[in-house]
C-alpha positions, -999 to 999 in steps of 0.1 A, spaced: -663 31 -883 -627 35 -867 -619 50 -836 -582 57 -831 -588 62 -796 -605 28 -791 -590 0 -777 -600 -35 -784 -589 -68 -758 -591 -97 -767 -600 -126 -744 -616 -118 -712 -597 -148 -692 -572 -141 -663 -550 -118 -680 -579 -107 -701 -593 -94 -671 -567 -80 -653 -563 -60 -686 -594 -46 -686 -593 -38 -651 -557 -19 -660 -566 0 -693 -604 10 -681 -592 41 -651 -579 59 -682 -604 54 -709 -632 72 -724 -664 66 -723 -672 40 -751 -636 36 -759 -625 1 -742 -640 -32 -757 -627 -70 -751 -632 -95 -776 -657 -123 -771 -665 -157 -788 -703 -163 -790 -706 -188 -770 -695 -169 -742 -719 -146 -746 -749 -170 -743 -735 -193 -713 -751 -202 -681 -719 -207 -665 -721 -189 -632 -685 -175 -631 -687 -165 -666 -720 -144 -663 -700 -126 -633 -673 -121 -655 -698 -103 -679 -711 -84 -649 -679 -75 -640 -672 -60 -675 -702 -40 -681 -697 -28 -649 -665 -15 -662 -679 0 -691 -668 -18 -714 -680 -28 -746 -682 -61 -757 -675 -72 -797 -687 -107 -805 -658 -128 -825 -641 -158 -829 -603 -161 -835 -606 -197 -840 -635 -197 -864 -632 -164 -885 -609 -162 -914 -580 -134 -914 -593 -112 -934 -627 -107 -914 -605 -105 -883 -588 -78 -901 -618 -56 -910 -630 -57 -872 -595 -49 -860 -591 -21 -878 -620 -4 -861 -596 1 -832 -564 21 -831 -549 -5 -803 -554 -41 -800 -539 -62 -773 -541 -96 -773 -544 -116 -744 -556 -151 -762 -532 -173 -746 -519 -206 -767 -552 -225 -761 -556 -218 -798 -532 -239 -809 -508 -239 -834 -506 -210 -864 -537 -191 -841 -507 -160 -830 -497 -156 -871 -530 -154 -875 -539 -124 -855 -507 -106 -862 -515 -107 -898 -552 -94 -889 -541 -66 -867 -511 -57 -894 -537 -62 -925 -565 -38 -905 -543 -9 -903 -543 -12 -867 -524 18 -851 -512 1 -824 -504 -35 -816 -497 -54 -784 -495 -92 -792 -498 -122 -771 -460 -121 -757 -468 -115 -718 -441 -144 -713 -406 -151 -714 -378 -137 -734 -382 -153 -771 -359 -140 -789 -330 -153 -759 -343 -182 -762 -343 -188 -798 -357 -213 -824 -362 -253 -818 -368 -251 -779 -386 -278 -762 -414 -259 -766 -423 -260 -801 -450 -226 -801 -425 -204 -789 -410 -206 -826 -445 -190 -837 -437 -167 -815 -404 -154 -828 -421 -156 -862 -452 -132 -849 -413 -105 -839 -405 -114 -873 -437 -102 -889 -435 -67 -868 -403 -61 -874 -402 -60 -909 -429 -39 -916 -433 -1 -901 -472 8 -905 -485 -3 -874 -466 4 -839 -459 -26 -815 -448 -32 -783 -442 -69 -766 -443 -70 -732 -421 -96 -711 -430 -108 -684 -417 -139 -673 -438 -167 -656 -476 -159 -644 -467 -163 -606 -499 -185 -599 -484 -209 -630 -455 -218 -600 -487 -236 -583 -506 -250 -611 -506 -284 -604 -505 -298 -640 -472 -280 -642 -458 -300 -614 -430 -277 -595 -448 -267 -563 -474 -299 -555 -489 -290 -523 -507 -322 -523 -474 -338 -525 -461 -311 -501 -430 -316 -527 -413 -284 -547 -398 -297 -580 -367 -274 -592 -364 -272 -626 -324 -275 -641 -314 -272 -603 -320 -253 -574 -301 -218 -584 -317 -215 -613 -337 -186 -620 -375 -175 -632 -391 -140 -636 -426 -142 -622 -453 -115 -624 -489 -120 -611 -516 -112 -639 -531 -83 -623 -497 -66 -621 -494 -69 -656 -527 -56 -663 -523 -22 -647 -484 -20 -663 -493 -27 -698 -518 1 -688 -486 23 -680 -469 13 -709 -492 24 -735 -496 55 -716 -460 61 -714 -446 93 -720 -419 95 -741 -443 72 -763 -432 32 -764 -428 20 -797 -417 -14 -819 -396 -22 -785 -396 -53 -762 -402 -38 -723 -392 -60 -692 -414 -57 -664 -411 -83 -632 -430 -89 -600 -401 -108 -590 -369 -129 -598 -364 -161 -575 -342 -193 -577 -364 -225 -574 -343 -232 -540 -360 -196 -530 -392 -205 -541 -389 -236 -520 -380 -218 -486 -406 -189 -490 -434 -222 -495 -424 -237 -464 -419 -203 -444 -454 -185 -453 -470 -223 -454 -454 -237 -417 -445 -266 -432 -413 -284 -446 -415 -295 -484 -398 -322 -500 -375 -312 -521 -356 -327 -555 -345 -313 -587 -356 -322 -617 -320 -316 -644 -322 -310 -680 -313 -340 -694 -336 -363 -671 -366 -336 -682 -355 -339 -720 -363 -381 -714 -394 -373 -699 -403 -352 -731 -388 -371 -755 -412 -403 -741 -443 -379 -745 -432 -355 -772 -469 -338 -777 -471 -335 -734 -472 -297 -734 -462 -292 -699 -436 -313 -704 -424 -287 -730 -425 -255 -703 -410 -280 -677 -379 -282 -702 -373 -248 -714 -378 -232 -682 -348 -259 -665 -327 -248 -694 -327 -212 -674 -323 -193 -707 -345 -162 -712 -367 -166 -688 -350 -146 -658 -341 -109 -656 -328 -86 -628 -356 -70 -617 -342 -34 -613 -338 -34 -645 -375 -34 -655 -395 -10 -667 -418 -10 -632 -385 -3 -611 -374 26 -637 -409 44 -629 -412 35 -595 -446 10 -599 -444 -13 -571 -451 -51 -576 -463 -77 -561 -433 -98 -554 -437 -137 -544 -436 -136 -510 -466 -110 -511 -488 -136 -533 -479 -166 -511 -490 -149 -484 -523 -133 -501 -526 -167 -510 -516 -184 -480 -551 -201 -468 -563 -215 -502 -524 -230 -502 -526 -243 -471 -556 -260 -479 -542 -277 -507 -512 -288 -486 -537 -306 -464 -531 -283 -433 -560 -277 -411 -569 -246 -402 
């Protein structure tokens, strides 16, 4: 049976979680529910079973299904017992995975829709980027935009401010103690830690006047790489190397490895367009939500950093 008041997640990763941890404060009792492949549900994986924990105690309920697996048209039919869905999947599906649950939440009369756009700006951006899945994406804005049963709202974001330290994506390597600016060292990112976007996609959906079929900014924070480089070494005590890493020497690097996914973000992020805004122009500065800007998370996260730049304690 439908429940326009219900609100369905889906995922339960990082964002997934922070989500949760936003939407449930303001829900009813048996309204919230996150999305959750099988397999997850049966694991012995110790950080997933607290992850479970960590849901029920939150109250909410939990909906076995499969994105992957599941055709459309069942998708649809379990959408459409919720009047929102937000979608916090990621692009581990792959390619064609983001059509596909548009077109289920569309098809299941879903009331409300928040898809998997907690990134940069896409339409700025445009078609045939380095990074081939963002054209999905602008075909998911296409799909909302030319229909008017079902609301939408796409939340940007920018950067997940942990990403800046993944490793794999190779601009701050604490290992290395080495900070890799991408296009050059005045060019810009938006960065907004999960948990912030959790509790303002919360806000947003709450939002009085009521948000509707519109993109909203939000930012924890706008830095240049060279920035990003000083508040490492100043929070850290140490001194990074330093060396930027230009579009056309990043375009080479992609073009040997074409499928190297990384190497796609690494090249549409140097090109520096659509994914920085001002900050005070965000939805978060207009209502007055603080942020946790980078410094803040540097510092919050300064011992497990400092770890992985080799310092002792």
């Amino acid at each position: 049976m439908s429940n326009p008041d219900a609100t369905l997640v889906l995922g339960a990763g990082q964002l997934g979680l922070a989500m949760l941890r936003g939407l449930a404060p303001h829900a009813a009792p048996g309204t919230l529910a996150v999305l959750l492949r099988p397999s997850s549900l049966r694991t012995d994986d110790p950080q997933k079973q607290r992850d479970l924990a960590t849901l029920r105690a939150l109250g909410v309920q939990i909906v076995s299904g499969d994105l992957l697996a599941q055709p459309a048209a069942e998708l649809a039919a379990l959408f459409g017992r919720f009047g929102t869905v937000v979608s916090c999947t990621g692009f581990v599906g792959g390619p064609g995975v983001q059509r596909k649950i548009a077109r289920a939440a569309l098809d299941g009369g879903v009331r409300r829709f928040v898809p998997w756009q907690f990134g940069v700006d896409y339409d700025l951006i445009g078609r045939g980027s380095p990074q081939d899945l963002f054209d999905e994406q602008l075909d998911v804005r296409d799909m909302l935009r030319a229909q008017s049963a079902t609301e939408w709202l796409i939340v940007s974001t920018g950067m997940f401010t942990s990403f800046l330290f993944e490793p794999a994506f190779g601009v701050v390597d604490l290992a290395a103690r080495r900070v890799n600016a991408l296009g050059g060292w005045d060019t810009q990112v938006t960065v907004t830690t999960a948990d912030d976007i959790g509790a303002l996609t919360a806000a947003i959906l709450r939002a009085e006047p009521r948000l509707a079929n519109q993109v909203v900014y939000v930012a924890g924070d706008t830095v240049s790489y060279r920035q990003l480089a000083d508040t490492v070494d100043r929070a850290l005590g140490i001194e990074t190397q330093r060396q930027a890493r230009t579009v056309p020497a990043l375009m080479r690097e992609l073009a040997a490895a074409p499928g190297d996914p990384m190497r796609k973000y690494r090249a549409v992020f140097a090109q520096g367009r659509g994914v920085a805004w001002d900050p005070a122009r965000t939805f978060n500065a207009a209502r007055g939500i603080a942020t946790q800007g980078l410094t803040a998370w540097v510092r919050e996260n300064r011992q497990a950093l400092r770890r992985a730049a080799g310092v002792v304690p």
